[in-house]
Residue frames as a rotation matrix with the C-alpha (Angstrom) as fourth column:
UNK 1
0.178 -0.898 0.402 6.51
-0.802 -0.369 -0.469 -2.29
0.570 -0.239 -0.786 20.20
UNK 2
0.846 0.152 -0.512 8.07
-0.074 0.983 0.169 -5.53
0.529 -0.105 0.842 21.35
UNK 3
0.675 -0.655 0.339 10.86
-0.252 0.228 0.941 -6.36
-0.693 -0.720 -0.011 23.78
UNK 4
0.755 -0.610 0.241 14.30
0.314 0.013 -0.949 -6.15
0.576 0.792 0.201 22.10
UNK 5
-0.037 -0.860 -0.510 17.43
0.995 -0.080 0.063 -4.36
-0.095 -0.505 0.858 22.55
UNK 6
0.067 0.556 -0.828 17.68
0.594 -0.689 -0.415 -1.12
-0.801 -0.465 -0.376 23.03
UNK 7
0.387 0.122 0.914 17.04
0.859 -0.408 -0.309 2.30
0.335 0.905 -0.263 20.48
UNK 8
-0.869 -0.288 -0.403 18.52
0.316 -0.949 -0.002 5.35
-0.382 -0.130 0.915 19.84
UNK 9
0.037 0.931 0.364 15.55
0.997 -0.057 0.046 7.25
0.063 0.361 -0.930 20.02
UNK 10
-0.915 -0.225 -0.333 14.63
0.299 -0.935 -0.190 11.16
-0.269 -0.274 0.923 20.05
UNK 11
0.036 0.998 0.059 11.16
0.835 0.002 -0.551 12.89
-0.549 0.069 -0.833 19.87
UNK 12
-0.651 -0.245 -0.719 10.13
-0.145 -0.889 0.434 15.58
-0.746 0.386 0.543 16.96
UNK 13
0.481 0.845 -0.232 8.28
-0.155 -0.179 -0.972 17.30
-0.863 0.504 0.045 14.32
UNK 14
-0.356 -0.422 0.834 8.40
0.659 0.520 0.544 16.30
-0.663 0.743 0.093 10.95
UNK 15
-0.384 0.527 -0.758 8.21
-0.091 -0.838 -0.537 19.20
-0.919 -0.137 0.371 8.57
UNK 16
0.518 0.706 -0.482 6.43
-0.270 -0.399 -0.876 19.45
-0.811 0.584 -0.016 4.99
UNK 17
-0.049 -0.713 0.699 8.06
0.921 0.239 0.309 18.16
-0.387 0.659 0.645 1.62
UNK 18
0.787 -0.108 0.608 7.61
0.142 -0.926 -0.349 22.35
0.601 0.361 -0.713 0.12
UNK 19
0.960 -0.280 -0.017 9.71
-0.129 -0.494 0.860 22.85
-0.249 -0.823 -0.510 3.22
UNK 20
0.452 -0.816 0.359 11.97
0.187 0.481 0.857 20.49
-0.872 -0.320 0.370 3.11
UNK 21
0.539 -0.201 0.818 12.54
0.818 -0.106 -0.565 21.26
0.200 0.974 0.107 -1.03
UNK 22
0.981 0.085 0.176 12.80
0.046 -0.975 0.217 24.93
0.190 -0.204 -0.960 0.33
UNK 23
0.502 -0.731 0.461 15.79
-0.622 0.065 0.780 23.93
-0.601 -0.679 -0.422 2.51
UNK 24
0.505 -0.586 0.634 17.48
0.751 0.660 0.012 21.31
-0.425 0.470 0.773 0.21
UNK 25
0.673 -0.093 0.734 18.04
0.473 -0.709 -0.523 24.59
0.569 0.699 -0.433 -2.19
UNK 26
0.858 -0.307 0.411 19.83
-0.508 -0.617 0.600 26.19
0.069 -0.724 -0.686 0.61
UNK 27
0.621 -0.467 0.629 21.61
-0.095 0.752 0.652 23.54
-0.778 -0.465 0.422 1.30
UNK 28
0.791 -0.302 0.533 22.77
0.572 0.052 -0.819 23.54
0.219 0.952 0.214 -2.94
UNK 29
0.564 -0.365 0.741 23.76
0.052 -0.880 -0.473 26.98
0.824 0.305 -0.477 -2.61
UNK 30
0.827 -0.292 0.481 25.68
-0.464 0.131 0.876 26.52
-0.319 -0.947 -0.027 1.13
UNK 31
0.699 -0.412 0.585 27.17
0.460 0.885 0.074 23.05
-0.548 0.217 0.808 -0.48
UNK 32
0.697 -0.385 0.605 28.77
0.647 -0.024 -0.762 25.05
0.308 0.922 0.233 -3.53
UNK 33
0.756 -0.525 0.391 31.32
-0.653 -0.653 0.383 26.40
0.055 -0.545 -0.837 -1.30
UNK 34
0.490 -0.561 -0.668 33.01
0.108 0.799 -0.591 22.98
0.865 0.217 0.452 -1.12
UNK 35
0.041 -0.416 0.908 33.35
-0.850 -0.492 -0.187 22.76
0.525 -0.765 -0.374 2.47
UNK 36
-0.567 0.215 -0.795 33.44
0.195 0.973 0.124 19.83
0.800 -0.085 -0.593 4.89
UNK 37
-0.524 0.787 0.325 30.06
-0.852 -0.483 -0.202 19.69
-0.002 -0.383 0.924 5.82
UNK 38
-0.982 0.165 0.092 28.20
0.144 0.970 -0.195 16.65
-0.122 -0.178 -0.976 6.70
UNK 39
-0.543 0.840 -0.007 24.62
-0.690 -0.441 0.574 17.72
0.479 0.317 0.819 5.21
UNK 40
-0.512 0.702 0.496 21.70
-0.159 0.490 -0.857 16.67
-0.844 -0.517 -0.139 6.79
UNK 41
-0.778 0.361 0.514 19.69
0.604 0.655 0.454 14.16
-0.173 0.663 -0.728 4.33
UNK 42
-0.628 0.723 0.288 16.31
-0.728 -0.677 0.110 17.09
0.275 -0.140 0.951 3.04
UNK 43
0.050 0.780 -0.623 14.08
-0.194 0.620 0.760 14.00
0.980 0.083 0.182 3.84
UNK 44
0.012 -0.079 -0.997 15.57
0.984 0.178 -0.002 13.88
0.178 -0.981 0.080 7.85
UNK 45
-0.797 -0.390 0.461 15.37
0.070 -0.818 -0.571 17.54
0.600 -0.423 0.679 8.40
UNK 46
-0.247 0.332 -0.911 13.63
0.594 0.794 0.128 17.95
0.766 -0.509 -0.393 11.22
UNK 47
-0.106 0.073 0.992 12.60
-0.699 -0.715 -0.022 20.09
0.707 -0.696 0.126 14.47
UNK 48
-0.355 -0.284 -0.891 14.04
0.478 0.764 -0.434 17.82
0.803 -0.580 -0.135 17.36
UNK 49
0.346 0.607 0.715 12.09
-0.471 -0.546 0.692 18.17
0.811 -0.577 0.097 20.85
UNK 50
0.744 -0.310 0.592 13.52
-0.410 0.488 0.771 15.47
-0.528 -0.816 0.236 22.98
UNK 51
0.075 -0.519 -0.852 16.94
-0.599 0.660 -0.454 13.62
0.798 0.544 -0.261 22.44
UNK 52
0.842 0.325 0.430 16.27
-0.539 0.523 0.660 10.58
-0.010 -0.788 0.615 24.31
UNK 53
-0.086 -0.945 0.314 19.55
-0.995 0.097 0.020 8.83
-0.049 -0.311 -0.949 23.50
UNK 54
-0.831 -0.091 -0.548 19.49
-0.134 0.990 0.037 4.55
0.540 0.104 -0.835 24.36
UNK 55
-0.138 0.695 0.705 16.06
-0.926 0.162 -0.340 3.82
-0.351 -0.700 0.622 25.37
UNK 56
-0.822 0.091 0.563 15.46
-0.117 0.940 -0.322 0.27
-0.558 -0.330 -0.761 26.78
UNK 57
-0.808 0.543 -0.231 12.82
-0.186 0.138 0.973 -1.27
0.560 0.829 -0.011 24.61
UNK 58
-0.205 0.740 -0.640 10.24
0.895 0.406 0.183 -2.31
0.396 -0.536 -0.746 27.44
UNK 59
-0.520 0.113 -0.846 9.96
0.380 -0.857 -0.349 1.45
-0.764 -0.503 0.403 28.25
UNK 60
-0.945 -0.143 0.295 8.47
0.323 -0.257 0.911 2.42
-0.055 0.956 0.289 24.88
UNK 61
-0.099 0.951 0.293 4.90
0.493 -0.209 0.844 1.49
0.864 0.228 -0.448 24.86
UNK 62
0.326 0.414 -0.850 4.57
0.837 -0.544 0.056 3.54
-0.439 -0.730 -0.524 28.59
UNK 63
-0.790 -0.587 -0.176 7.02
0.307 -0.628 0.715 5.99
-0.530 0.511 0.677 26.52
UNK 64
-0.797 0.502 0.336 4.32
0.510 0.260 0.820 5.79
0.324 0.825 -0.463 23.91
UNK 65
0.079 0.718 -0.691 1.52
0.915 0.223 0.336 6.40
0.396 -0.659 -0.639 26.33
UNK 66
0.213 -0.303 -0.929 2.85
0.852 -0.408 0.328 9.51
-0.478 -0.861 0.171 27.44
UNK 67
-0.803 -0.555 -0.217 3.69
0.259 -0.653 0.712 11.18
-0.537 0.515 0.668 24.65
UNK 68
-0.351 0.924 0.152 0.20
0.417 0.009 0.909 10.66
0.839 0.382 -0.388 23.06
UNK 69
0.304 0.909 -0.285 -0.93
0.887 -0.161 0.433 12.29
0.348 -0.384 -0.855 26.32
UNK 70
-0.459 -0.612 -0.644 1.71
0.251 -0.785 0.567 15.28
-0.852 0.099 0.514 26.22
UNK 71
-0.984 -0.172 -0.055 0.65
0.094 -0.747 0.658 15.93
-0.154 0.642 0.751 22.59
UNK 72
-0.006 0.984 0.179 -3.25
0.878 -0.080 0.471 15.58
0.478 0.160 -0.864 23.29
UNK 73
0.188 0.348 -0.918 -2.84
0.697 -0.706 -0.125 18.63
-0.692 -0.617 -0.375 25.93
UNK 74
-0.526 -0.332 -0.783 -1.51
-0.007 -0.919 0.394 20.80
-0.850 0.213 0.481 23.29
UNK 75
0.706 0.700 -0.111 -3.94
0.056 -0.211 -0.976 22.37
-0.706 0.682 -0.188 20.03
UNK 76
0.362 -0.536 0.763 -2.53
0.881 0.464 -0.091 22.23
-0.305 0.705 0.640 16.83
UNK 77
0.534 0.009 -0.845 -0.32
0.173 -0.980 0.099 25.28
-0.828 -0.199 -0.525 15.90
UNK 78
0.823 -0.346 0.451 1.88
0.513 0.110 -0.851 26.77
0.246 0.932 0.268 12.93
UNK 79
0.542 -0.839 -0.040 5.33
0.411 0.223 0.884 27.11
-0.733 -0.496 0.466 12.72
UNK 80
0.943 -0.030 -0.331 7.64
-0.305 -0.471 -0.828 29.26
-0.131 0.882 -0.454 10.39
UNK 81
0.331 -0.903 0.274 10.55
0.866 0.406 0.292 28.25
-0.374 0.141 0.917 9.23
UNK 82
0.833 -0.230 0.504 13.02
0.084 -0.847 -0.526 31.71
0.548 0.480 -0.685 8.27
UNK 83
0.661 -0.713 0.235 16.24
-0.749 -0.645 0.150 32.38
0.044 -0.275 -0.960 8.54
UNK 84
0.379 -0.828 -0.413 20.26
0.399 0.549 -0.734 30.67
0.835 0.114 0.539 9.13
UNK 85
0.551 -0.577 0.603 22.15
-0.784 -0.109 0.612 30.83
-0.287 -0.809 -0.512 12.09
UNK 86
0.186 -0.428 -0.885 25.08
0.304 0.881 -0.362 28.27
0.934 -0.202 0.294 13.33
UNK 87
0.950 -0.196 -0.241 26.17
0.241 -0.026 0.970 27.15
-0.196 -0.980 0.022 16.52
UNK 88
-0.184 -0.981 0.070 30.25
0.979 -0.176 0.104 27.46
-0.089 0.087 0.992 17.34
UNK 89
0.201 0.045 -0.978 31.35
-0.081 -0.995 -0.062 31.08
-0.976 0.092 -0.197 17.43
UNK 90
0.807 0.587 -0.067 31.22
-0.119 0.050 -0.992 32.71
-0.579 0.808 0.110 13.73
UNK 91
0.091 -0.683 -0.725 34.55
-0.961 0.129 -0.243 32.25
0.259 0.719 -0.645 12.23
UNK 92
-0.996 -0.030 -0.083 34.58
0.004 0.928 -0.371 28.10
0.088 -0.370 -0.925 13.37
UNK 93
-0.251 0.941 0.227 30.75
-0.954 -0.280 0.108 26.95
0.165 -0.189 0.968 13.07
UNK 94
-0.913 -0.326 0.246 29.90
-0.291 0.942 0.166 23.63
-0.286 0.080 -0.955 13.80
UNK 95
-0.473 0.841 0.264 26.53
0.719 0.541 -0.435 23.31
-0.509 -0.016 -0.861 13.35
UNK 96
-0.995 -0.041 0.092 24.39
0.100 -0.532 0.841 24.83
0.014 0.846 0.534 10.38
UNK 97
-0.684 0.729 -0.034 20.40
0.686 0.627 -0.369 25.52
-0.248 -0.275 -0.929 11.14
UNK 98
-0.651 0.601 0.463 17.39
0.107 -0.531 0.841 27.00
0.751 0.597 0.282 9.98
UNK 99
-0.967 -0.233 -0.102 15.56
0.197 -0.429 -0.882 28.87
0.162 -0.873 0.461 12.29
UNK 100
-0.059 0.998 -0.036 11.39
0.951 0.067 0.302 29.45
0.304 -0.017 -0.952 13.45
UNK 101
-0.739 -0.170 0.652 10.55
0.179 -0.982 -0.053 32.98
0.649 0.078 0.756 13.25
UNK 102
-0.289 0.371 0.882 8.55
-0.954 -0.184 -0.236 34.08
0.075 -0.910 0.407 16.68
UNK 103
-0.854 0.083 -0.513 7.78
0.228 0.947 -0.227 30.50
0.467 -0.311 -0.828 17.99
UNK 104
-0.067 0.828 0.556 4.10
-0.520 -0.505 0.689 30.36
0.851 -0.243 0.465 19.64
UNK 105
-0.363 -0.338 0.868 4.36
-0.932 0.135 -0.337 29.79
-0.003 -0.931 -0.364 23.54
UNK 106
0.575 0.813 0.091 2.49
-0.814 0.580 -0.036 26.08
-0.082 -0.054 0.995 22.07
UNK 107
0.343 -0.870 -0.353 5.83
-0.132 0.328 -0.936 25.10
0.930 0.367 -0.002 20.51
UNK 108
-0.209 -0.546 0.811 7.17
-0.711 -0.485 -0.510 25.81
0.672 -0.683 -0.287 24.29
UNK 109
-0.103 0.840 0.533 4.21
-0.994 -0.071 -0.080 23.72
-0.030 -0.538 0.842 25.55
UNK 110
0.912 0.117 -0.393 4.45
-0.321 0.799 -0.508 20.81
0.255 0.589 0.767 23.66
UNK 111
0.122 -0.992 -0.017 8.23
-0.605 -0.061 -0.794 20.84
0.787 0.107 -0.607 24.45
UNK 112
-0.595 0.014 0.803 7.47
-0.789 -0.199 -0.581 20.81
0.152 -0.980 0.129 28.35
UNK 113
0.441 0.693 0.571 4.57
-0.813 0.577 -0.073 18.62
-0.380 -0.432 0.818 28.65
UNK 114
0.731 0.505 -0.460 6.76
-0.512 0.850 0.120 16.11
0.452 0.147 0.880 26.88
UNK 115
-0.454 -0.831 -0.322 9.68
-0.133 0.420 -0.898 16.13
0.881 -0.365 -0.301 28.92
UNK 116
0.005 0.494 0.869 7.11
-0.915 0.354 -0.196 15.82
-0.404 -0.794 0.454 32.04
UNK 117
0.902 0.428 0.052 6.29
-0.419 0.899 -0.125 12.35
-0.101 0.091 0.991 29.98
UNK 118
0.591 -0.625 -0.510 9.95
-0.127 0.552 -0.824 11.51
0.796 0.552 0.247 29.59
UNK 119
-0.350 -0.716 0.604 10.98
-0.533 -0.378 -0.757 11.91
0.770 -0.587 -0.249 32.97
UNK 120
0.107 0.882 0.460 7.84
-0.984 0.160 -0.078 10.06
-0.142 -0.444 0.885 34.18
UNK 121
0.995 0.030 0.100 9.52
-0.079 0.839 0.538 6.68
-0.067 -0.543 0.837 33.13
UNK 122
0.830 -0.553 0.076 12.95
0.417 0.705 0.574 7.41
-0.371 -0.445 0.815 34.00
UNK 123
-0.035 -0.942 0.333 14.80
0.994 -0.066 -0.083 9.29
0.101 0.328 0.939 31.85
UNK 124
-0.220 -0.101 -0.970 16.46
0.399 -0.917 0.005 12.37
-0.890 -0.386 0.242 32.02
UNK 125
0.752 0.238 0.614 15.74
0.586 -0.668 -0.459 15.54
0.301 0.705 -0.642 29.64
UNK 126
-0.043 -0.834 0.550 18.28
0.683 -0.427 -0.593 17.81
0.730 0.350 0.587 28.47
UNK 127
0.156 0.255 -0.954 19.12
0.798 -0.602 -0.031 20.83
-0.582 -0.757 -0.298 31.19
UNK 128
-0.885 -0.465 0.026 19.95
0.404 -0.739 0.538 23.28
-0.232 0.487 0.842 28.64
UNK 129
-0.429 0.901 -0.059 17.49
-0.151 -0.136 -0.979 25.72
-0.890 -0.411 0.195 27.70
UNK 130
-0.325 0.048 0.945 15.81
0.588 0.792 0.162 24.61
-0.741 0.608 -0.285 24.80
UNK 131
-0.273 -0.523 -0.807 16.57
-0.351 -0.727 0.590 26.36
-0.896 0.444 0.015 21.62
UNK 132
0.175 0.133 0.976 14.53
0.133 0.978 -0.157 25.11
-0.975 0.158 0.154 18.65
UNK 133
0.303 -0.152 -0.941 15.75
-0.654 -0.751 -0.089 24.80
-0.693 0.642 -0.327 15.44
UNK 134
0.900 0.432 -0.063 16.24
-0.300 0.508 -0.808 22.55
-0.317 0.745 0.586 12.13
UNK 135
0.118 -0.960 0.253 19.88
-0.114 0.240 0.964 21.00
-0.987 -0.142 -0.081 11.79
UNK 136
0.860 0.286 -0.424 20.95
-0.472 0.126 -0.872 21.46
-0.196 0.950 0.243 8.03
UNK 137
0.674 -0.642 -0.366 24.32
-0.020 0.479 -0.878 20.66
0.738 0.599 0.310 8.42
UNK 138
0.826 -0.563 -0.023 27.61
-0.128 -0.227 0.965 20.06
-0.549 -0.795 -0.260 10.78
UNK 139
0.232 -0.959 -0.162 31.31
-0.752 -0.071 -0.656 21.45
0.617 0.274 -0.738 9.73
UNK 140
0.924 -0.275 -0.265 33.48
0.373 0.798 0.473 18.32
0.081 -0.536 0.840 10.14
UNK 141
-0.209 -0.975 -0.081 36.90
0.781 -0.216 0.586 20.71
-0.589 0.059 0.806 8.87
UNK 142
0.142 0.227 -0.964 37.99
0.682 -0.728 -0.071 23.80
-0.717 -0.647 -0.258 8.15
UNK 143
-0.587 -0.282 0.759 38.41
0.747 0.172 0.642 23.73
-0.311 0.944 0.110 4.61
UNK 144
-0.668 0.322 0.671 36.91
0.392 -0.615 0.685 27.15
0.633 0.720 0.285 2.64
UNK 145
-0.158 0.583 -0.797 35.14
0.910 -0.227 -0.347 28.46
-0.384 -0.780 -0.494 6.14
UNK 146
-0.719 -0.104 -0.687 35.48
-0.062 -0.975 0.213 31.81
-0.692 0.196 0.694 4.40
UNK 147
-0.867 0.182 -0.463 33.48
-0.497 -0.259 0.828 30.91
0.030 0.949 0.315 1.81
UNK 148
-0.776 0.430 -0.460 30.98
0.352 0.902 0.249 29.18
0.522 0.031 -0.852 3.62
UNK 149
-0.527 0.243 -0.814 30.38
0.583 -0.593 -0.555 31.91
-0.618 -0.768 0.171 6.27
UNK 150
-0.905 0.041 -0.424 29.92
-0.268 -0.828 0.492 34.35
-0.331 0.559 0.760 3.32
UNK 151
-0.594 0.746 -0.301 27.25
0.103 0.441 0.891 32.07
0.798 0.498 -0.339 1.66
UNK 152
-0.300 0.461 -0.835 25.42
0.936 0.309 -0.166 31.89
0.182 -0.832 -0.524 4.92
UNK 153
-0.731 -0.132 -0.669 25.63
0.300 -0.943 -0.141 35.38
-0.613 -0.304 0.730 5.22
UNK 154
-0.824 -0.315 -0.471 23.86
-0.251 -0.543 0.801 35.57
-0.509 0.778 0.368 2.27
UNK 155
-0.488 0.569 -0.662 21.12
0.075 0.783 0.618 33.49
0.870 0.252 -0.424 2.62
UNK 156
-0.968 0.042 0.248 20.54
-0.245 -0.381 -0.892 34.87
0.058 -0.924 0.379 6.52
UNK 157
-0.486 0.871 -0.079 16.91
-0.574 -0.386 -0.722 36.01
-0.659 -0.305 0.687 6.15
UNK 158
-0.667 0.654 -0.357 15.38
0.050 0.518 0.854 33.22
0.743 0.552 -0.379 3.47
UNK 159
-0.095 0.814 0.573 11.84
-0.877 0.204 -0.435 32.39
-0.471 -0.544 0.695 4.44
UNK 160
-0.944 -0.329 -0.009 11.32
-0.320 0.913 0.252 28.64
-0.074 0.241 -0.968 3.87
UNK 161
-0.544 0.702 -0.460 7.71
-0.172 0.443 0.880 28.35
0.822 0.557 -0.120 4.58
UNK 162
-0.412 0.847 -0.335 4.87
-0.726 -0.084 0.682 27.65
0.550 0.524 0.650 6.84
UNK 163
-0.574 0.336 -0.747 3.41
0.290 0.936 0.198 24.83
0.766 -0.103 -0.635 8.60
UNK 164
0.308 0.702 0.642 0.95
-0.782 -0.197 0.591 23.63
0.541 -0.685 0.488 10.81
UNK 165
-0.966 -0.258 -0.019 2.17
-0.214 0.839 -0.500 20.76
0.145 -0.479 -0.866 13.61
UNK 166
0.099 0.807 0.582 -0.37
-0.977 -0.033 0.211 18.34
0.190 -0.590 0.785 14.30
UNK 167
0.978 0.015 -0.206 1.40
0.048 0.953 0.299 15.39
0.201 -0.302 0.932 15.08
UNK 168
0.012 -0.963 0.270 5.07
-0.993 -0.043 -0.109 14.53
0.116 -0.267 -0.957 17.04
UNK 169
0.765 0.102 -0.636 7.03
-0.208 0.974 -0.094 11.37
0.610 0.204 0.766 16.65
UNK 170
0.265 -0.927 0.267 9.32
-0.760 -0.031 0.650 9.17
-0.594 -0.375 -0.712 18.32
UNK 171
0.865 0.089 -0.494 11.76
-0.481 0.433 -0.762 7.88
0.146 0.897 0.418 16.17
UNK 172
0.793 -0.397 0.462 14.15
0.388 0.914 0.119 5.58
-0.469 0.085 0.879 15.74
UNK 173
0.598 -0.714 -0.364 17.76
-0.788 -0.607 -0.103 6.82
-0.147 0.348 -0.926 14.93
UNK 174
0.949 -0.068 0.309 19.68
0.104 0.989 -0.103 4.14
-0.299 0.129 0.946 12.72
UNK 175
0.082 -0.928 -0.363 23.70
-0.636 -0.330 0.698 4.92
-0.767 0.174 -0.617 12.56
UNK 176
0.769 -0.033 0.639 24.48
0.317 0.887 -0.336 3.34
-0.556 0.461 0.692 9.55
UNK 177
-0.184 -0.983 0.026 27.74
0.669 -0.106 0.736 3.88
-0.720 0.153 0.677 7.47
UNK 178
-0.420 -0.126 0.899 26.56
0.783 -0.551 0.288 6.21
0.459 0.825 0.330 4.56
UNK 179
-0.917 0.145 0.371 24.62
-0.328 -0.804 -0.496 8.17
0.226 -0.577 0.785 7.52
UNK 180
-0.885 0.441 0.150 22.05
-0.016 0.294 -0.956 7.81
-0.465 -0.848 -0.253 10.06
UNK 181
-0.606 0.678 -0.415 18.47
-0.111 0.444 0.889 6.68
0.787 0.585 -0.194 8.94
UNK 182
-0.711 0.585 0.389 15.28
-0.666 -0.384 -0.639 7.44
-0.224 -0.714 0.663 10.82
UNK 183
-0.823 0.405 -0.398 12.36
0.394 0.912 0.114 4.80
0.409 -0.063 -0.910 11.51
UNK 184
-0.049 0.659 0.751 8.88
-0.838 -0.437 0.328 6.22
0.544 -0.613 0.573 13.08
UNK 185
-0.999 -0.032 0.015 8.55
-0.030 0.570 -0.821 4.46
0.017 -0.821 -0.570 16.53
UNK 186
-0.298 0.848 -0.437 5.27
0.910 0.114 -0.399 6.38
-0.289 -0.517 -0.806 17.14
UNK 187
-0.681 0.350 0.643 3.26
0.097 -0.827 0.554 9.06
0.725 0.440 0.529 15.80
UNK 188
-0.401 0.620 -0.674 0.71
0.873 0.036 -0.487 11.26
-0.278 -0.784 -0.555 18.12
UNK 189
0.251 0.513 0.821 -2.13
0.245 -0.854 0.459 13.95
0.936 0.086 -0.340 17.23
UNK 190
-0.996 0.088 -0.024 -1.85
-0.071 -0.914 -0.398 17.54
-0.057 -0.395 0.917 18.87
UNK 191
-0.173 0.984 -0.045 -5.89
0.772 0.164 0.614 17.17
0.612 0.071 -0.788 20.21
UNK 192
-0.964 -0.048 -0.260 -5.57
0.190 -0.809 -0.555 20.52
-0.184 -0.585 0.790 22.39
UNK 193
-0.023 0.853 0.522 -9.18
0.940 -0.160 0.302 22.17
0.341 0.497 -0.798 22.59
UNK 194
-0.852 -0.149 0.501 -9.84
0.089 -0.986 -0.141 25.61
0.515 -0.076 0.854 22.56
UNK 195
-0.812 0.570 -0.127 -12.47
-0.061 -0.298 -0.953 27.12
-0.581 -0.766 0.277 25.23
UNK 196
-0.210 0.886 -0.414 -15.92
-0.764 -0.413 -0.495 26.36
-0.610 0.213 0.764 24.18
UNK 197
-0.145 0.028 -0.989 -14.65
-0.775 0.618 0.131 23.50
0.615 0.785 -0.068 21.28
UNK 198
0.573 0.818 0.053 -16.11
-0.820 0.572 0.032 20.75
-0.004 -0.061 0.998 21.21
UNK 199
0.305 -0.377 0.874 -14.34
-0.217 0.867 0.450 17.36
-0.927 -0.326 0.182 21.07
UNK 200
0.739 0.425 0.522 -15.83
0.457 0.253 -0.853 17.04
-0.495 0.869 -0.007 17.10
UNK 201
0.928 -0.275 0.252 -14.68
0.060 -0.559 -0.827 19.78
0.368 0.782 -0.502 15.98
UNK 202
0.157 -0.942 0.295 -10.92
-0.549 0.165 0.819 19.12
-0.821 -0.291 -0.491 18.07
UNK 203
0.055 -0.111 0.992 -10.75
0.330 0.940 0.087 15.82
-0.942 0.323 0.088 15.76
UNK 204
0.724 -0.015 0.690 -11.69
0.678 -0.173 -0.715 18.03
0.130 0.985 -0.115 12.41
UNK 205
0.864 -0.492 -0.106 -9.54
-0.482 -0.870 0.104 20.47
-0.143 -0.038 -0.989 13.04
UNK 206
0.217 -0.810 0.545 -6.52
-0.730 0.236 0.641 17.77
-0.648 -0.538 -0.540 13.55
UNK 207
-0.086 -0.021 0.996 -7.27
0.634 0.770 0.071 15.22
-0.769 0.637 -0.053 10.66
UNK 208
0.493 0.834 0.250 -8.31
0.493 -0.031 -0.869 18.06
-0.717 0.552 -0.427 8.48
């Protein structure tokens, strides 16, 4: 990480290609409403933990530094992916998202310990409480909402899949005219140990 101008940066998990397939399909069957929806790309979907907004470029590598010691305090955990919701009230949604059935209080952990590292050089974290979930899509106009809601409706309770987290980036958010384009800044292992574990068997557990 080199001195520059600043980045639009934001910190998150990156989930599975089964997942993301899982969710593209959704996204088919959503889409075939013909609505105006701005789909999220199935290769950028995503579980966002920090939006960091314009970060100065000489803040990174302490950025960096922090986050790699935010995601060493937390063990590696799993994450479902199940269900649809939107934001906006339900006849006007603005924001399409796939949801994490019971979240484990690590997901919570990992959240926290890295806004302690993002506040630590300088910036602020979000005051809202923090609500996590997978952005498939955002309503730009109100074209066939009836028929979009319904589809959604209809699709409520999918189960998408699975995962384990053991690693959280910060990435690089690239506005570009066909739509934004992501960059990995930084990548960090989840090195949490459980009572009794060893270091060793932290490391297999996390590479394995």
């Amino acid at each position: 990480m080199t001195a520059g101008d600043p980045v639009r940066a934001f910190i998150a998990v990156f989930i599975p290609d089964s997942i993301r397939r899982t969710l593209a399909a959704i996204q088919d069957t959503l889409r075939a409403a013909d609505t105006g929806v701005s789909w999220a790309r199935p290769e950028h979907i995503h579980l966002t933990l920090h939006f960091l907004g314009s970060v100065e470029s000489a803040v990174l590598p302490r950025l960096a530094d922090g986050i790699n010691a935010a995601a060493g305090s937390v063990r590696p955990f799993e994450l479902a992916v199940r269900g649809l919701g939107t934001f906006g009230s339900p006849r006007r949604p603005r924001v399409i998202w796939a949801g994490l059935r019971l979240p484990p209080p690590e997901l919570e952990q990992l959240h926290d310990a890295l806004g302690v590292a993002v506040r630590a050089v300088g910036m602020a974290t979000e005051e809202r409480p923090f609500r996590p979930h997978l952005t498939l899509g955002r309503v730009r106009d109100a074209r066939n909402l009836g028929e979009l809601t319904s589809r959604i409706r209809s699709v409520k309770n999918s189960e998408s899949g699975l995962f384990r987290v053991r690693h959280v980036r910060l990435m690089q958010s690239h506005l570009d005219k066909p739509g934004p384009r992501y960059s990995v800044l930084h990548e960090a292992p989840l090195k949490g140990l459980t009572d009794g574990q060893s270091e060793e068997e932290g490391r297999t557990e996390n590479h394995g």
